[in-house]
C-alpha positions as CSV (number, residue, x, y, z in Angstrom):
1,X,172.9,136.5,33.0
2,X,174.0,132.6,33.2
3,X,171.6,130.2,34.9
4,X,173.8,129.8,37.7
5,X,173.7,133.3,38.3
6,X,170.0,133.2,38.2
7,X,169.9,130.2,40.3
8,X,172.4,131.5,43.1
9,X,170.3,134.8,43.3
10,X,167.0,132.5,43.5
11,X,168.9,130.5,46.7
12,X,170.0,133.3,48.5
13,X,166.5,135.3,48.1
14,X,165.2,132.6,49.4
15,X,167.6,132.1,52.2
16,X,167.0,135.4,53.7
17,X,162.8,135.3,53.7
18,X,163.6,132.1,55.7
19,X,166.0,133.9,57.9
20,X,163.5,136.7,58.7
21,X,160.6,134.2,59.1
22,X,162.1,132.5,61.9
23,X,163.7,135.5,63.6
24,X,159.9,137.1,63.5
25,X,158.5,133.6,65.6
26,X,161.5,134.1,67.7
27,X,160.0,135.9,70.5
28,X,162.6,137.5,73.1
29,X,161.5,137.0,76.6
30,X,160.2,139.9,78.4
31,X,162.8,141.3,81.1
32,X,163.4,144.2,83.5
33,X,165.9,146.7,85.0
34,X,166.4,149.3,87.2
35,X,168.7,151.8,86.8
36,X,168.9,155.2,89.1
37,X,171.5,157.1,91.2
38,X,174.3,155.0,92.1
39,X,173.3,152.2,90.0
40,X,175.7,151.3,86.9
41,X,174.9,152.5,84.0
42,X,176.4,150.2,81.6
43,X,176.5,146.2,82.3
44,X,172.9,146.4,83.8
45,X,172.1,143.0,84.9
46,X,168.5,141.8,83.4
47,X,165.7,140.0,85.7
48,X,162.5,138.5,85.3
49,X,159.1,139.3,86.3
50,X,159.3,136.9,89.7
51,X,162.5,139.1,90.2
52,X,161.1,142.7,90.7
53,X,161.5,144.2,94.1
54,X,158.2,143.8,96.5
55,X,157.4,146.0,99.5
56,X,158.7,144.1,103.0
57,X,155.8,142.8,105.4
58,X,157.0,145.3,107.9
59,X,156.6,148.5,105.9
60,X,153.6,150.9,106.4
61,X,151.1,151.6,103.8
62,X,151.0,155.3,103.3
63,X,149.0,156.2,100.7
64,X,147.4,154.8,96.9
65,X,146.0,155.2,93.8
66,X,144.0,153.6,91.2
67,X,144.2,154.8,87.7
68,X,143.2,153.0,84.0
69,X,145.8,153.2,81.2
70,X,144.2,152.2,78.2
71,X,141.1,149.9,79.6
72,X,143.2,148.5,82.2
73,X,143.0,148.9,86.0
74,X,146.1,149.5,87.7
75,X,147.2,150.5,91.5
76,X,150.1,152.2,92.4
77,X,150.9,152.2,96.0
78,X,153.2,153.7,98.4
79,X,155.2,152.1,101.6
80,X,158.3,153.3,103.5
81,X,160.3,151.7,105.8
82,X,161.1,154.7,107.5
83,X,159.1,153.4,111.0
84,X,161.5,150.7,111.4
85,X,164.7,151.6,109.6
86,X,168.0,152.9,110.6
87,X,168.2,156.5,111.2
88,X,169.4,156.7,107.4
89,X,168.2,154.1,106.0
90,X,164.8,154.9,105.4
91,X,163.2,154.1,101.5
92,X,159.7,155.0,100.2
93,X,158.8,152.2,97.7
94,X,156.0,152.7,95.1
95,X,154.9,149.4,93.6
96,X,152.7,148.5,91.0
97,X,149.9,146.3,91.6
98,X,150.8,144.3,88.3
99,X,154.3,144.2,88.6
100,X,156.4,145.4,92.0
101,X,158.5,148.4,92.6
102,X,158.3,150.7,90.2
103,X,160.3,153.7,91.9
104,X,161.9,153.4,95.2
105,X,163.6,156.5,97.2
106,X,166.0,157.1,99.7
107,X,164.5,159.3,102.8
108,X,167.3,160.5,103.9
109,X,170.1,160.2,100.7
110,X,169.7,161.3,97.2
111,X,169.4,157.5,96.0
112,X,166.3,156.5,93.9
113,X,165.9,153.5,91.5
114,X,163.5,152.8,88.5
115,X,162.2,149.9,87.1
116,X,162.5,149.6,82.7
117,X,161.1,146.7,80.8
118,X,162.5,145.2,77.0
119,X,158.8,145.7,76.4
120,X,157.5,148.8,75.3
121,X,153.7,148.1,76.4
122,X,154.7,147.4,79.7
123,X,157.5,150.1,80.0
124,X,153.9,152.3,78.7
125,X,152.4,151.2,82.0
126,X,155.8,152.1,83.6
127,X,155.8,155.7,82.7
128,X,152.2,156.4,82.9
129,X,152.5,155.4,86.4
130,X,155.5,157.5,87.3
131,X,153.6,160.3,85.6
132,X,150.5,159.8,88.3
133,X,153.1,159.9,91.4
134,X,154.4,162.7,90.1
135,X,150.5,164.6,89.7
136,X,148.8,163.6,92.5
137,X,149.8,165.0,95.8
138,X,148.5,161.9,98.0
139,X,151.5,160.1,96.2
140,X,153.6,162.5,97.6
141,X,157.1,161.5,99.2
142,X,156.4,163.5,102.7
143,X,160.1,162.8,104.0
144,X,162.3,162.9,100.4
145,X,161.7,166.8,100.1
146,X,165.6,168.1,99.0
């Protein structure tokens, strides 16, 4: 093989273990989306944390629950607008002490949305606390029985 040969190979080797050195300090920002029933599924539009959904100052606290995922205290808990709402308009809202809402529900229409992170520690959180308002009954959406 000719020097040049040798010497291109050496270049471009060294090329890429640049590349992939700066691509692995390149950290892409953590970001969230909901998707759900009527929601589109394609074109989904990213936020940031200071994005995510919070419960209004006028819904009522129903019911919550504390549970640890992995030494780490969270607390889902569960509002509804359904006091105050139009007669169809009613949501219940669970949100996620750390984060917001996490799952939100129509009371009256088959509409629901859920939160998703680019993050798969915090998407972990995510579906470990879905999993607990599924399980426990005092989580339980007392006007979204279909």
């Amino acid at each position: 093989m000719s020097a040049f040969y040798k010497l291109l190979i050496c270049v471009l080797s060294l090329y890429y273990l640049m590349g992939c050195t700066e691509d692995e300090n390149k950290k892409k920002p953590i970001t969230f989306f909901y998707t759900g029933f009527l929601l589109p599924k394609y074109n989904i539009e990213s936020i940031t944390v200071d994005k995510i959904m919070r419960h209004n100052a006028k819904d009522s606290l129903i019911s919550s629950l504390h549970f640890n995922n992995f030494s780490s205290n969270h607390t889902i808990t569960m509002y509804t607008n359904a006091f105050y709402a139009p007669q169809d308009g009613g949501t219940i809202l669970y949100e996620l002490d750390s984060l917001g809402v996490i799952y939100g529900k129509s009371t009256t229409w088959r509409q629901h949305r859920r939160l998703h992170s680019n993050n798969d520690s915090i998407d972990e959180i995510i579906n470990t606390a879905l999993e607990h308002i599924i399980l426990h009954s005092q989580l339980d959406c007392y006007q979204c029985q279909h």
